[in-house]
PDB file of N, CA, C and O in Angstrom:
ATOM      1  N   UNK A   1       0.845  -1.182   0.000  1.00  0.00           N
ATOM      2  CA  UNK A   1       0.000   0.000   0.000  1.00  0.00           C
ATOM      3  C   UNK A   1       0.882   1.234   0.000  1.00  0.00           C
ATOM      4  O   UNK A   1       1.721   1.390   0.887  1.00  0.00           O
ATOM      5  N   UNK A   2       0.739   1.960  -0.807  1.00  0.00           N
ATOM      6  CA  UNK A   2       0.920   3.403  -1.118  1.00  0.00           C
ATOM      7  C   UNK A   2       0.029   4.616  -0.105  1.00  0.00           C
ATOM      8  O   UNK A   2      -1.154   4.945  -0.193  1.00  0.00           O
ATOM      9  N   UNK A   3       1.023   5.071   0.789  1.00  0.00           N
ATOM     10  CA  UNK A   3       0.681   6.703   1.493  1.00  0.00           C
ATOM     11  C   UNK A   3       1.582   7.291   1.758  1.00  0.00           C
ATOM     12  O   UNK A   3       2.768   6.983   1.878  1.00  0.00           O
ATOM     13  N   UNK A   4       0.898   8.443   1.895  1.00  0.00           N
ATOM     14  CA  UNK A   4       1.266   9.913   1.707  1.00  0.00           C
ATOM     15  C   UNK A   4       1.254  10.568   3.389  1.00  0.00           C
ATOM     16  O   UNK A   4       0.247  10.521   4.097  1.00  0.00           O
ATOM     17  N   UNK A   5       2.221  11.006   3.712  1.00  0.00           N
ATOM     18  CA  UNK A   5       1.994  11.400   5.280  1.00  0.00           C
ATOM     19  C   UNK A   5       2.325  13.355   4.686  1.00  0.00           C
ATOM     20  O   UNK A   5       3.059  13.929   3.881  1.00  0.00           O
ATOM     21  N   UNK A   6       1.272  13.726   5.676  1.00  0.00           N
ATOM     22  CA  UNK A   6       1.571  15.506   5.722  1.00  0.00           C
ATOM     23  C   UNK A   6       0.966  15.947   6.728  1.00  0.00           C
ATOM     24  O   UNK A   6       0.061  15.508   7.437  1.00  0.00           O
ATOM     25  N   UNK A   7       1.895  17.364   6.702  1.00  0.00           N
ATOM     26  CA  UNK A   7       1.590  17.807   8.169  1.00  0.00           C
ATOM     27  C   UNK A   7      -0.256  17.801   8.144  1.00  0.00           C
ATOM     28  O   UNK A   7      -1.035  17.347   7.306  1.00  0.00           O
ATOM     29  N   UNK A   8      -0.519  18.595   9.601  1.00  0.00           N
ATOM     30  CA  UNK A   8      -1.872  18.992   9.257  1.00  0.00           C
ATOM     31  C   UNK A   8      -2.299  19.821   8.493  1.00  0.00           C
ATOM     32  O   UNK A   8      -3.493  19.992   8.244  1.00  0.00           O
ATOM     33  N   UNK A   9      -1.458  20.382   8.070  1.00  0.00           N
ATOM     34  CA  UNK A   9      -2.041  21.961   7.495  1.00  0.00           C
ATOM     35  C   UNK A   9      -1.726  21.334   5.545  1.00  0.00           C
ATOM     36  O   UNK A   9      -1.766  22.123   4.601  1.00  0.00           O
ATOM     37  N   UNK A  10      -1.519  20.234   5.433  1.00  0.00           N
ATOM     38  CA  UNK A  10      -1.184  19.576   4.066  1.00  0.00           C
ATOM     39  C   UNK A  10       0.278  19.767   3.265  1.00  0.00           C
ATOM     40  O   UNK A  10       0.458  19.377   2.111  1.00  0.00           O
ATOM     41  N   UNK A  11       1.128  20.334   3.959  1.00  0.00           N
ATOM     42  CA  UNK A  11       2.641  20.286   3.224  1.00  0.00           C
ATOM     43  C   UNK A  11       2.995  18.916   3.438  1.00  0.00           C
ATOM     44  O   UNK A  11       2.577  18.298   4.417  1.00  0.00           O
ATOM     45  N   UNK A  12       3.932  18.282   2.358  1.00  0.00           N
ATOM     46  CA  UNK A  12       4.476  16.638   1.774  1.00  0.00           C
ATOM     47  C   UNK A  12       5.344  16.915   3.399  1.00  0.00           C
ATOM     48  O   UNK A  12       5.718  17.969   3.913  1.00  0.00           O
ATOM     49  N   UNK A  13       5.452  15.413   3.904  1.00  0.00           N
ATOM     50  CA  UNK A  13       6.253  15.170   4.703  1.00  0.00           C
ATOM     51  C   UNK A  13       7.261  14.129   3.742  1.00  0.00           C
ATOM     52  O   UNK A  13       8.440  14.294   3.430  1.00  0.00           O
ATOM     53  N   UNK A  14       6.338  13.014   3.409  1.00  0.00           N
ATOM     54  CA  UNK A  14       6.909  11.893   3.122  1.00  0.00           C
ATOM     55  C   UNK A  14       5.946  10.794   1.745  1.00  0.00           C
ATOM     56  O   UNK A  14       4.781  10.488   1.999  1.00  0.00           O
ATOM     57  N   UNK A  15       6.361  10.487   0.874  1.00  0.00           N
ATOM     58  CA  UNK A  15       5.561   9.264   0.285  1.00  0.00           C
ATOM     59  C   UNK A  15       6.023   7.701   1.232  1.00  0.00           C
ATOM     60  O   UNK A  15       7.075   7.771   1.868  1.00  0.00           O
ATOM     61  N   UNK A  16       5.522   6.861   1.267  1.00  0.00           N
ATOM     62  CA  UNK A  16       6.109   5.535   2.033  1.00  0.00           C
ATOM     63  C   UNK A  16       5.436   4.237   1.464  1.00  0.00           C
ATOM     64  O   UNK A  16       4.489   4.652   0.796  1.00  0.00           O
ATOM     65  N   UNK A  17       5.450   3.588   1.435  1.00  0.00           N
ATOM     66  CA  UNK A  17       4.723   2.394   1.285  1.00  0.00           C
ATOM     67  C   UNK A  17       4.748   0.969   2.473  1.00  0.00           C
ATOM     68  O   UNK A  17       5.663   0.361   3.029  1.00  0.00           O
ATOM     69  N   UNK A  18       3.609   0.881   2.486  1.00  0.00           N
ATOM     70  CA  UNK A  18       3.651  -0.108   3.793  1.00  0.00           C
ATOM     71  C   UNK A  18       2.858  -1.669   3.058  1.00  0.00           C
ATOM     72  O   UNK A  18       2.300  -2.018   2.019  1.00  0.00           O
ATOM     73  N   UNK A  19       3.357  -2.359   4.683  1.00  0.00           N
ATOM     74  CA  UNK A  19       2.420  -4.341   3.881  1.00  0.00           C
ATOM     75  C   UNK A  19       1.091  -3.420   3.805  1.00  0.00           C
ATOM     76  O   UNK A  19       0.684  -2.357   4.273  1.00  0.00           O
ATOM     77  N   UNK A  20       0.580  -4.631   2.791  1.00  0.00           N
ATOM     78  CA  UNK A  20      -0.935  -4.617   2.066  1.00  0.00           C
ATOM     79  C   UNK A  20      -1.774  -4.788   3.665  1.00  0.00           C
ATOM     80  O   UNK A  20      -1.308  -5.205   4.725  1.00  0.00           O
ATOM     81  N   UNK A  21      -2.704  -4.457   3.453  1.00  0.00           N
ATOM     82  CA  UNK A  21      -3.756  -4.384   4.461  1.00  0.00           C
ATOM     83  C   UNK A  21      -5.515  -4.330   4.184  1.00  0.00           C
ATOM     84  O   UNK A  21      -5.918  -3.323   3.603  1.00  0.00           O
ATOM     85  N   UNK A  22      -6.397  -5.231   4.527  1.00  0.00           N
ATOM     86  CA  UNK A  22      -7.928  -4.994   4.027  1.00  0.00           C
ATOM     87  C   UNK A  22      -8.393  -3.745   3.878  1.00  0.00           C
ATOM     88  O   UNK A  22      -9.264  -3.399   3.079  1.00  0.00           O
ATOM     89  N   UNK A  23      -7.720  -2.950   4.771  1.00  0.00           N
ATOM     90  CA  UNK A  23      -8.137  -1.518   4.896  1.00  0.00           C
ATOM     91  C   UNK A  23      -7.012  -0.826   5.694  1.00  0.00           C
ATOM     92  O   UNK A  23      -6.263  -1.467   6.432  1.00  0.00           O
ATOM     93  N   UNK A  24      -6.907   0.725   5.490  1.00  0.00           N
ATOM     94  CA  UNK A  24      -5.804   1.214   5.870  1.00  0.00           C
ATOM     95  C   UNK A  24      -5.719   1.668   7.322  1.00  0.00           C
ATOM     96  O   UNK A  24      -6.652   2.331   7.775  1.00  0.00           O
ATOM     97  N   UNK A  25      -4.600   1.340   8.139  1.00  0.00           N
ATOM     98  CA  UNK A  25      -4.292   1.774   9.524  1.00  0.00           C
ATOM     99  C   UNK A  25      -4.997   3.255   9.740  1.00  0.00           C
ATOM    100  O   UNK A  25      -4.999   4.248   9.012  1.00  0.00           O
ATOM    101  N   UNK A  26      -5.822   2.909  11.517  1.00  0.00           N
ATOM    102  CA  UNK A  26      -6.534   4.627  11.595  1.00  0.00           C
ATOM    103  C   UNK A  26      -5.265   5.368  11.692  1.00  0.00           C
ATOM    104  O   UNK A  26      -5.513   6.544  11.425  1.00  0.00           O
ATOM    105  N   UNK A  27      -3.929   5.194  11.973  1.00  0.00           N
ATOM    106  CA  UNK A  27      -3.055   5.945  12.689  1.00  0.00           C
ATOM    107  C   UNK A  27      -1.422   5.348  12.158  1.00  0.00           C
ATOM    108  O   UNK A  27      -1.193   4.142  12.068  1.00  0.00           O
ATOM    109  N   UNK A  28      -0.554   6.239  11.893  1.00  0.00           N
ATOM    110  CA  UNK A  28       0.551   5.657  11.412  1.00  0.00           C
ATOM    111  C   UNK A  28       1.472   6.283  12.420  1.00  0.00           C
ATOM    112  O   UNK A  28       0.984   7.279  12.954  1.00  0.00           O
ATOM    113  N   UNK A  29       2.795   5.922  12.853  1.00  0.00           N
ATOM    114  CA  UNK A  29       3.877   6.208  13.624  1.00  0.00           C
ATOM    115  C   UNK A  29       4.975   6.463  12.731  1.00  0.00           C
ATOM    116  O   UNK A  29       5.486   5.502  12.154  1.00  0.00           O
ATOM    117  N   UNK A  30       5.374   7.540  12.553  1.00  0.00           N
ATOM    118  CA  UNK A  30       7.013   7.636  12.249  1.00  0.00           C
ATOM    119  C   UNK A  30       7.670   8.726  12.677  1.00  0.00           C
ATOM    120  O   UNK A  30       7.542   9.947  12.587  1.00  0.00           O
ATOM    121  N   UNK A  31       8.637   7.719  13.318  1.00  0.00           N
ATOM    122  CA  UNK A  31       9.762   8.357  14.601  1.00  0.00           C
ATOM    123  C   UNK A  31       9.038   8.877  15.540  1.00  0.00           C
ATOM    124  O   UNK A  31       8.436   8.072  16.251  1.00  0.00           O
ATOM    125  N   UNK A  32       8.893  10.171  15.795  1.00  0.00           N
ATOM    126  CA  UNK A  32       8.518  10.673  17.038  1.00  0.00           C
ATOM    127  C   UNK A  32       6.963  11.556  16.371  1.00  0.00           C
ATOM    128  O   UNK A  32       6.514  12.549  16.944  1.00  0.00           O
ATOM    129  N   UNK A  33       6.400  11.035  15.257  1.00  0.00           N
ATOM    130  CA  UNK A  33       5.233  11.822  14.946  1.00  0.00           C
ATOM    131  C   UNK A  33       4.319  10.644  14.785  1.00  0.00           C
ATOM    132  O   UNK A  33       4.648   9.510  14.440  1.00  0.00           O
ATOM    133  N   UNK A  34       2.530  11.301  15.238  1.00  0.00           N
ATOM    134  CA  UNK A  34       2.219  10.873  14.682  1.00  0.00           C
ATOM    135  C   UNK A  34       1.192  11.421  13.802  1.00  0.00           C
ATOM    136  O   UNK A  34       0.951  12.628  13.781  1.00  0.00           O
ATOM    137  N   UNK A  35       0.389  10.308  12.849  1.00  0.00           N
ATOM    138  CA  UNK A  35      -0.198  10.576  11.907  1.00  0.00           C
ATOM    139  C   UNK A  35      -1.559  10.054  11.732  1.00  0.00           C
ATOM    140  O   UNK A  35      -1.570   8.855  12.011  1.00  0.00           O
ATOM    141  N   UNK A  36      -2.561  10.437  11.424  1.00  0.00           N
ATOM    142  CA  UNK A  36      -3.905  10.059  11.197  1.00  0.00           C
ATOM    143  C   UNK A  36      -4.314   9.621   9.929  1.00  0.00           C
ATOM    144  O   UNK A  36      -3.765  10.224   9.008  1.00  0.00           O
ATOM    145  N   UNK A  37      -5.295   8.553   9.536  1.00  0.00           N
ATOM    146  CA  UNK A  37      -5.997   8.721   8.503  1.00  0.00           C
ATOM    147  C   UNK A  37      -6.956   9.713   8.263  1.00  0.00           C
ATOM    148  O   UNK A  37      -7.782  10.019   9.122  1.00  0.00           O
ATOM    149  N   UNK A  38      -6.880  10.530   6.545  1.00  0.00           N
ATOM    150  CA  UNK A  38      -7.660  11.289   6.306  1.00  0.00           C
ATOM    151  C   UNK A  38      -8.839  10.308   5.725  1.00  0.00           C
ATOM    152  O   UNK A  38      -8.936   9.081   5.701  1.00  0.00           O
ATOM    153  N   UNK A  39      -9.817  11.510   5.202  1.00  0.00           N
ATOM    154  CA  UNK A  39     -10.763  10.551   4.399  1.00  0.00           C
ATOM    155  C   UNK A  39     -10.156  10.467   3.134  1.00  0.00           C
ATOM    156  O   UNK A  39     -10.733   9.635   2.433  1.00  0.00           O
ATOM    157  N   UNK A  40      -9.346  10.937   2.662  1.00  0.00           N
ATOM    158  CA  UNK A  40      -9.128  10.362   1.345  1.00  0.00           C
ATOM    159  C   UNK A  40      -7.937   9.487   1.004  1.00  0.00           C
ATOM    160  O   UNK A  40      -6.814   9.942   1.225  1.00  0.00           O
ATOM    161  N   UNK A  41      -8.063   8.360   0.525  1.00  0.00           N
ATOM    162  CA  UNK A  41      -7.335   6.760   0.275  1.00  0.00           C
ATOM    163  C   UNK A  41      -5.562   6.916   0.522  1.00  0.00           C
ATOM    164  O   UNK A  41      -5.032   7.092  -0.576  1.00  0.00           O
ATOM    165  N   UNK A  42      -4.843   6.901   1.323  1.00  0.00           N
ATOM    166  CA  UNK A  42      -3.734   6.640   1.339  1.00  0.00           C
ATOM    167  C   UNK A  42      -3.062   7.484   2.111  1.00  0.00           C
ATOM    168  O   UNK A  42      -1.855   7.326   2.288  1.00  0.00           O
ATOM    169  N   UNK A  43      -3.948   8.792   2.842  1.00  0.00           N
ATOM    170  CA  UNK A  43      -3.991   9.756   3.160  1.00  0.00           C
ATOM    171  C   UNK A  43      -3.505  10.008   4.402  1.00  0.00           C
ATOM    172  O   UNK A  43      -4.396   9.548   5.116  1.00  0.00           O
ATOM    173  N   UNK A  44      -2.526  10.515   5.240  1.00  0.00           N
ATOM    174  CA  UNK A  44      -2.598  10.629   6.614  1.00  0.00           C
ATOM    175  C   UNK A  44      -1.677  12.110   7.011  1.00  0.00           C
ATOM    176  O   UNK A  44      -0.679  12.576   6.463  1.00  0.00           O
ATOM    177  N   UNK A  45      -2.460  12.587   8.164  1.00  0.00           N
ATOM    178  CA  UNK A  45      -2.449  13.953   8.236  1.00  0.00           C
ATOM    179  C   UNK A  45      -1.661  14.034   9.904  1.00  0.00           C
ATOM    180  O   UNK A  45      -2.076  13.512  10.939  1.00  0.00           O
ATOM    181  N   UNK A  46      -0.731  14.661   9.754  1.00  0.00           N
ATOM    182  CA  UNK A  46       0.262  14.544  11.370  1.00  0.00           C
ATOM    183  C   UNK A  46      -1.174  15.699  12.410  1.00  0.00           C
ATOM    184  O   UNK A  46      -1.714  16.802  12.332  1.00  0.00           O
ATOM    185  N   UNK A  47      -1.174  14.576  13.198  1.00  0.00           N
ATOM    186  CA  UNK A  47      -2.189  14.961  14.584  1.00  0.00           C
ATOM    187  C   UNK A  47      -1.338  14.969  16.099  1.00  0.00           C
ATOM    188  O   UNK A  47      -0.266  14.616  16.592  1.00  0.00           O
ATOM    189  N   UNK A  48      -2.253  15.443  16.347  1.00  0.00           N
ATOM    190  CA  UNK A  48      -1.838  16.294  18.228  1.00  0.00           C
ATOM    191  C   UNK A  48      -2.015  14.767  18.917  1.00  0.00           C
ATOM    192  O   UNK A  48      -3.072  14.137  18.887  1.00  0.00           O
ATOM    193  N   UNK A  49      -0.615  14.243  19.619  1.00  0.00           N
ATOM    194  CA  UNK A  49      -1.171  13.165  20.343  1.00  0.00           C
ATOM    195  C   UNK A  49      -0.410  13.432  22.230  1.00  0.00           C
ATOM    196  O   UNK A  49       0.576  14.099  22.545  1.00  0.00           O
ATOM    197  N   UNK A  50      -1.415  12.560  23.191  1.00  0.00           N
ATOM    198  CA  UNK A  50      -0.600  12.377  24.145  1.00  0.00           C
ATOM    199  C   UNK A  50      -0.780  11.152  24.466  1.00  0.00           C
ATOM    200  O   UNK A  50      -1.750  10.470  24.133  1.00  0.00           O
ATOM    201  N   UNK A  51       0.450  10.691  25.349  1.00  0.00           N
ATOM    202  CA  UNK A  51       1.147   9.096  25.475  1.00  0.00           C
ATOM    203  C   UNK A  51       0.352   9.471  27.305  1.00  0.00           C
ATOM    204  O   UNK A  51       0.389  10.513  27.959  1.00  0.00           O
ATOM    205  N   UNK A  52      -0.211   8.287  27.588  1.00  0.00           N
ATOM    206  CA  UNK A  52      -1.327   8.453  28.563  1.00  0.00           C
ATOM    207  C   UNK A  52      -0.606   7.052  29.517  1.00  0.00           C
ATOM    208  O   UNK A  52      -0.769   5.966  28.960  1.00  0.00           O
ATOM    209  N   UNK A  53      -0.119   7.026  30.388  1.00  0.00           N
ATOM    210  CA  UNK A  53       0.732   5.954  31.433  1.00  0.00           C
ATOM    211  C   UNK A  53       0.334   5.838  32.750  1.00  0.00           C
ATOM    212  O   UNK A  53       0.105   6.766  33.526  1.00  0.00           O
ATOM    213  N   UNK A  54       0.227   4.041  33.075  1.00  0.00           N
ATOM    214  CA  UNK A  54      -0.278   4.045  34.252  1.00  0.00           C
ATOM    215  C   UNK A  54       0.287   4.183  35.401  1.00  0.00           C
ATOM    216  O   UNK A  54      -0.338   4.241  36.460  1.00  0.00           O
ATOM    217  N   UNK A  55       2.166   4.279  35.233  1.00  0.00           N
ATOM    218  CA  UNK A  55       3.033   4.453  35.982  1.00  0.00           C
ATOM    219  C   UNK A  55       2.534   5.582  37.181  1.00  0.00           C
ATOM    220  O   UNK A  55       1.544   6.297  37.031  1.00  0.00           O
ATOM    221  N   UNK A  56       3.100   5.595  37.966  1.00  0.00           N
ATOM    222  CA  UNK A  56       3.147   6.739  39.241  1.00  0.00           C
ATOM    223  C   UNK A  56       4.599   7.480  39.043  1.00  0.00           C
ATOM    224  O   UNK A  56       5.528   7.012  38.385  1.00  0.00           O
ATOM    225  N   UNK A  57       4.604   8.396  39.559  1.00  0.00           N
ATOM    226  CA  UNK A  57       5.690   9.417  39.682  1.00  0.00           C
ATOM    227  C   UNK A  57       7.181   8.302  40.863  1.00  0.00           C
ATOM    228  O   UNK A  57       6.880   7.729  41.910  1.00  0.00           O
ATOM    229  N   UNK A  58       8.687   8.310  40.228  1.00  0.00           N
ATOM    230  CA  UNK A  58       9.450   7.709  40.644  1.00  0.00           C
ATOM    231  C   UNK A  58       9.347   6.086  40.363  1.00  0.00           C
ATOM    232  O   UNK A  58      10.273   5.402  40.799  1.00  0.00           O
ATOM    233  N   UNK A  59       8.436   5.533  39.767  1.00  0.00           N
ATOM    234  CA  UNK A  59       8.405   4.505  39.396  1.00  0.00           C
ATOM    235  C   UNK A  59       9.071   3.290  38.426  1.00  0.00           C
ATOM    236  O   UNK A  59       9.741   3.050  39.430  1.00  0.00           O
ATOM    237  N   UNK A  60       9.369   2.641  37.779  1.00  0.00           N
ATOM    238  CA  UNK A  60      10.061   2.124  37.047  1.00  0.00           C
ATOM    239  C   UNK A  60       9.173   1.026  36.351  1.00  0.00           C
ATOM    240  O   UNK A  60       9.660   0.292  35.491  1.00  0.00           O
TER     241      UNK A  60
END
């Protein structure tokens, strides 16, 4: 499968191609961004995320 990652505001980040899939991932990871599916086919748009942990403060 053929996609297209861009910021939100639609400037090219990257073309990529990933394994085939029935349908395309809601959400893609690369490096330290991430990325959403748009509605249109191959499409994914860099979104606002936070990493949510059940750890406690000093923990390991």
């Amino acid at each position: 499968m053929k996609i297209k990652l861009l910021t939100q505001f639609g400037e090219f980040v990257r073309d990529a191609e990933i394994l085939p899939f029935n349908e395309y991932p809601a959400v893609m990871i690369w490096g330290d961004r991430v990325f959403q599916h748009s509605n249109i086919q191959g499409e994914y748009r860099e979104c606002f995320f936070y990493i949510v942990s059940d750890r406690k403060p000093g923990q390991q």
